[in-house]
C-alpha positions in Angstrom: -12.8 0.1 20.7 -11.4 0.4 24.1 -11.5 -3.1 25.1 -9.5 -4.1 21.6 -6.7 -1.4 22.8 -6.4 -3.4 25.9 -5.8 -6.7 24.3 -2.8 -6.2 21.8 -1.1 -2.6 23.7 1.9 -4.9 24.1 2.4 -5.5 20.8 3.8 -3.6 18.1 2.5 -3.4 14.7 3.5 -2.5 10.7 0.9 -2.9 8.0 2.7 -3.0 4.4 0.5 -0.9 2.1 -0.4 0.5 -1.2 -3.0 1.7 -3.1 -6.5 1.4 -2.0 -6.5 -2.1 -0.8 -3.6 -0.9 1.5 -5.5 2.1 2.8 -8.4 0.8 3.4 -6.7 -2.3 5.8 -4.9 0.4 7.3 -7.9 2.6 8.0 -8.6 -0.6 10.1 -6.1 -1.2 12.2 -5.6 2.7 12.9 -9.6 2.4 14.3 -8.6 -0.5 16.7 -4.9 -0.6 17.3 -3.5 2.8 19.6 -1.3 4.9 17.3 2.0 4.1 19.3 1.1 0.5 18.5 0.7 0.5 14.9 3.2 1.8 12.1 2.0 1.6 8.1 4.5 1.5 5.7 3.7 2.5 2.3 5.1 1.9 -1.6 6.8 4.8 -3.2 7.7 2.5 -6.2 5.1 4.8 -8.4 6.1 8.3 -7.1 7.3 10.7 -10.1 7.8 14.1 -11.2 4.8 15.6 -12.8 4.8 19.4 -13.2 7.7 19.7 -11.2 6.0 18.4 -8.0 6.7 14.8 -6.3 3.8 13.3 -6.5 3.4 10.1 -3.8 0.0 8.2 -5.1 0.2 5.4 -2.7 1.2 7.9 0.4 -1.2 10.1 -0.6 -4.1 7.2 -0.9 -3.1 6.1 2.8 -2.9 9.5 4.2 -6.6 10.8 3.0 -7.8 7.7 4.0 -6.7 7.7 7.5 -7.7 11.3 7.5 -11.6 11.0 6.1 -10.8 13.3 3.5 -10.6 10.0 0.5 -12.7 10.6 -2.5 -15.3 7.7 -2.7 -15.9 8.8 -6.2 -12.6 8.3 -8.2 -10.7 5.5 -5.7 -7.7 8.5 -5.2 -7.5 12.1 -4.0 -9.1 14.3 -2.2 -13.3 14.2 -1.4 -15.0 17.1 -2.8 -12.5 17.6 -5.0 -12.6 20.6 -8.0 -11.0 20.5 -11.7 -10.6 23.9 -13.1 -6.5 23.7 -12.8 -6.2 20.6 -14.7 -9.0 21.5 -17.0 -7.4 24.5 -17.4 -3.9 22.3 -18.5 -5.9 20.5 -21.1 -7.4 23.8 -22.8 -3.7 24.8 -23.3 -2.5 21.7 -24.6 -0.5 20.8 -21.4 -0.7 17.4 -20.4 -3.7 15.9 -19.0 -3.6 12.6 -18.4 -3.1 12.5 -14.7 -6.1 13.9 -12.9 -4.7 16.2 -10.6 -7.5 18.4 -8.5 -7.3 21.6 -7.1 -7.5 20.3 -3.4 -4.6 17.5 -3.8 -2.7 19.6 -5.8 -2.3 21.4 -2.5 -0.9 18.5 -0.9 1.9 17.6 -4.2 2.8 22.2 -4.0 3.6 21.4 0.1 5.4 18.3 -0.5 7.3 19.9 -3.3 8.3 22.7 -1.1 9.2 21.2 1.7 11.5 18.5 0.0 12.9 21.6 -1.6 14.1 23.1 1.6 15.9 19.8 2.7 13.3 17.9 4.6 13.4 14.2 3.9 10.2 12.1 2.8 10.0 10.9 6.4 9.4 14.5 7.3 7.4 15.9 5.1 4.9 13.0 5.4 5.4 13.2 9.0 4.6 17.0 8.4 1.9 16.2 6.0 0.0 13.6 8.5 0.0 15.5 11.7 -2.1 18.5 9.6 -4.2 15.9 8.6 -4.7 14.5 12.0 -3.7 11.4 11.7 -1.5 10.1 15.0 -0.2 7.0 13.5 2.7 6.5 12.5 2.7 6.6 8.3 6.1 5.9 6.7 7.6 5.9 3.2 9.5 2.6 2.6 12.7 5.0 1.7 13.8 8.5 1.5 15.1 7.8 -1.8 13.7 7.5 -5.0 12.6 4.2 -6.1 10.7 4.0 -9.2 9.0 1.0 -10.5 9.8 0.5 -14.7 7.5 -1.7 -16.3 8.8 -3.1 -19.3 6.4 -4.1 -21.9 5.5 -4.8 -25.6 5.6 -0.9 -26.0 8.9 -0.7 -24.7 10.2 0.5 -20.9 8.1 3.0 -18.9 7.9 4.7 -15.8 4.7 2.7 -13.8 2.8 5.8 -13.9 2.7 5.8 -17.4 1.8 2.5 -17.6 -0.8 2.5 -14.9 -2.5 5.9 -15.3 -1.6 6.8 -19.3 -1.9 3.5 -20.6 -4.3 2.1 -18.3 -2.8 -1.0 -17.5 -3.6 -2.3 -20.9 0.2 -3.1 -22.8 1.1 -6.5 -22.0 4.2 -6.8 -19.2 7.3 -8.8 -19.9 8.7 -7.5 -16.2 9.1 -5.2 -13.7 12.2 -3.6 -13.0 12.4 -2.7 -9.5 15.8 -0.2 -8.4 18.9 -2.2 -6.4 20.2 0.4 -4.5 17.6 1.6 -2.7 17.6 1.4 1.5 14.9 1.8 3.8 14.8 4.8 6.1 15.9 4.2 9.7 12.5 4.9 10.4 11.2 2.5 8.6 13.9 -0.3 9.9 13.2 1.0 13.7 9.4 0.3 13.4 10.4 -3.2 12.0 12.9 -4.2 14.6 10.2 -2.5 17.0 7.6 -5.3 15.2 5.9 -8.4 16.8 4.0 -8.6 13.7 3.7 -7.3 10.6 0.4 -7.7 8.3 0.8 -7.7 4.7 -2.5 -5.3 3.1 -4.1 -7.0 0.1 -2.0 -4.8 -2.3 -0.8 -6.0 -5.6 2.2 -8.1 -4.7 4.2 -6.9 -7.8 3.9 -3.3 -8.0 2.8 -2.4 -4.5 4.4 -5.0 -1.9 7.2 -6.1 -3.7 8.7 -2.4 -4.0 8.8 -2.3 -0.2 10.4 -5.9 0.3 12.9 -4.9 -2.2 13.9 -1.8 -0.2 17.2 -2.6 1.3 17.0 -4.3 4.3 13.2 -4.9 4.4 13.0 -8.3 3.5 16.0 -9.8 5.7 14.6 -8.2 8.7 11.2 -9.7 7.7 13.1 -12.9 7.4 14.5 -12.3 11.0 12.4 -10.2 13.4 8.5 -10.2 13.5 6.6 -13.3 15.4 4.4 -13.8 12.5 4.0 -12.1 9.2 0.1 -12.5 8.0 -0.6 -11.6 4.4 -4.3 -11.1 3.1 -5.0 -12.1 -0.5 -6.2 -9.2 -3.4 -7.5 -11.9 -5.5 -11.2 -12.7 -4.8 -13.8 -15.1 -6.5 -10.8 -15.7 -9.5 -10.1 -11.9 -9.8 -8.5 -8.5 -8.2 -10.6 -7.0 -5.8 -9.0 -3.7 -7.7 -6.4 -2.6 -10.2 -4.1 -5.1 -12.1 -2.8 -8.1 -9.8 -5.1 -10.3 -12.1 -3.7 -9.5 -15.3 -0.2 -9.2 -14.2 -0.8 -13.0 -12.4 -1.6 -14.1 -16.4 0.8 -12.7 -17.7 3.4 -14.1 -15.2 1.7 -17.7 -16.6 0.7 -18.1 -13.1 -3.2 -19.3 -11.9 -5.4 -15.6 -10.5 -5.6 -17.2 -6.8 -5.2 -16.6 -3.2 -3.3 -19.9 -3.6 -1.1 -18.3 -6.4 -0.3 -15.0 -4.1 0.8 -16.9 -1.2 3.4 -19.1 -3.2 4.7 -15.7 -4.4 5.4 -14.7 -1.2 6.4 -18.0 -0.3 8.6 -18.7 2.7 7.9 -15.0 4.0 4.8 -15.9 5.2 3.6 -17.4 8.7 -0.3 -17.4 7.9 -2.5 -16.0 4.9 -6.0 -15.0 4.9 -8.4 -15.3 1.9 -11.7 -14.7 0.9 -14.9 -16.8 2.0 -15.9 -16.9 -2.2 -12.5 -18.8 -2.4 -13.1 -21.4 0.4 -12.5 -24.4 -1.7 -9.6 -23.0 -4.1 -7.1 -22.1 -1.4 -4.9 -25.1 -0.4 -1.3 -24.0 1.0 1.1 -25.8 4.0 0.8 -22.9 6.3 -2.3 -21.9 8.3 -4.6 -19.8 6.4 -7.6 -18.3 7.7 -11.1 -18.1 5.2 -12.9 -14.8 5.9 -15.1 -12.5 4.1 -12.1 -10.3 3.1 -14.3 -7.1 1.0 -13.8 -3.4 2.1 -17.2 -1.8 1.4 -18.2 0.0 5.3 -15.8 1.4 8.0 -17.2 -1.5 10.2 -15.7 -4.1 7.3 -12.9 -2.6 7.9 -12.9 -2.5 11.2 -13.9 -6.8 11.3 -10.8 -7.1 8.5 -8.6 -5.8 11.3 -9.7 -7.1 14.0 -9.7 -10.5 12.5 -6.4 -10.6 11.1 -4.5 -9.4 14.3 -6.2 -11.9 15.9 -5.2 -14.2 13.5 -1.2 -13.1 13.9 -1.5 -13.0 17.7 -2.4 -16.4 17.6 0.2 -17.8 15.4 2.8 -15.6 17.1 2.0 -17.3 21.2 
């Protein structure tokens, strides 16, 4: 990947992220881009407090992905993962329904701690990445807490209890994202720093639209980067992953590439889409149609590459 540090070492980098979609783009510009190049901001919209740790999904998803260490198996935590704590919850009546194992409950006891002694998020991620081994720059969107509510026909609850408890399933009237919550100066630093900025194919209600609510995100998105490039979660009519294509129904809108670009609307400078929609996509900004699925490193990797290609160009 030498010769693909050489072309874009000038420029500067973010990747929006979260969840697996998120990781897995990252994963792919973190195996072409040089670390001082690239910063990957993530969604802390679904942290909570479970046990009495902080508990970070979509950090945590990014991080063990960058690090190698993802499990396969589930979609989240660690690889090679063992149960007996949380097995040991359920045979005492404790509660169960989010799958904590052994190894990532190492990472949730550390995090914990460490916030405990005064360290910011920032930090403790920082903290978190560098034993992990991972050189590039990972950020949460804001030091604060800034949970995501989903309000439904059950009533208001915490997105984790939607997501993970409920799976998804109660219908969602809206999402009730916080309004005082300000990015890190981290966070604003790498996006001043930005030529570009690529949007992950992430759900753009619960995992990107956290982020661009994070005061100042989206005015300096408005503002700074050459070209902001967003790649589409829907493929072939629905989510690659997760519930983007249930919560695009139940927003009354069509389960498109065509319908996530209008979301994001003026925000964007180019979107990419998948090669199974090339004859559903038609939007007034330049789009690129590529075969957008994660499976290998090496799609990953191709992902990447093509997309910061793709900015580069509209941004010269």
């Amino acid at each position: 990947m030498s010769d693909q540090h050489a072309d874009f070492s000038r420029y500067n980098f973010v990747c929006l992220a979260g969840g697996v979609g998120g990781a897995k783009l990252a994963d792919g510009l973190v195996r072409i881009l040089p670390p001082e190049n690239l910063t990957v901001i993530v969604n802390t919209g679904d942290d909570f407090q479970h046990f009495g740790l902080t508990i970070c999904p979509d950090l945590d998803t990014v991080m063990y992905t960058l690090a190698g260490v993802a499990n396969v198996e589930t979609g989240w935590g660690r690889a090679g993962e063992s149960w007996r704590t949380i097995n040991a919850v359920s045979e005492l009546g404790g509660a169960d329904w989010f799958r904590l194992g052994d190894l990532d409950l190492a990472t949730h006891l550390t995090r914990t701690q460490l916030l405990a002694e005064g360290k910011t998020l920032t930090a403790v991620t920082r903290h978190l990445c560098q034993r992990l081994g991972i050189k590039t720059a990972v950020l949460p969107m804001s030091n604060q807490p800034a949970p995501t509510l989903i309000d439904t026909d059950d009533g208001l609850l915490p997105f984790q209890t939607w997501f993970v408890q409920k799976q998804w399933q109660p219908v969602v009237r809206a999402i009730q994202l916080p309004t005082d919550v300000r990015a890190s100066l981290s966070v604003m630093t790498a996006l001043e720093k930005a030529d570009f900025v690529l949007i992950a194919p992430s759900n753009p209600f619960v995992s990107v639209d956290p982020i661009l609510n994070t005061y100042p995100i989206r005015a300096l998105l408005t503002d700074l980067p050459r070209a902001i490039v967003a790649v589409s979660p829907i493929v072939g009519g629905e989510a690659v992953k997760g519930p983007a294509a249930k919560l695009l129904r139940e927003k009354g809108m069509e389960v498109s590439g065509t319908a996530v670009a209008n979301y994001y609307g003026d925000l964007l400078d180019g979107f990419v889409y998948d090669q199974q929609d090339a004859n559903t996509v038609h939007l007034d900004i330049p789009t690129r149609c590529l075969d957008t699925m994660m499976h290998t490193a090496d799609d990953r990797i191709r992902l990447a590459w093509q997309m910061v290609e793709f900015a580069v160009e509209l941004g010269n």
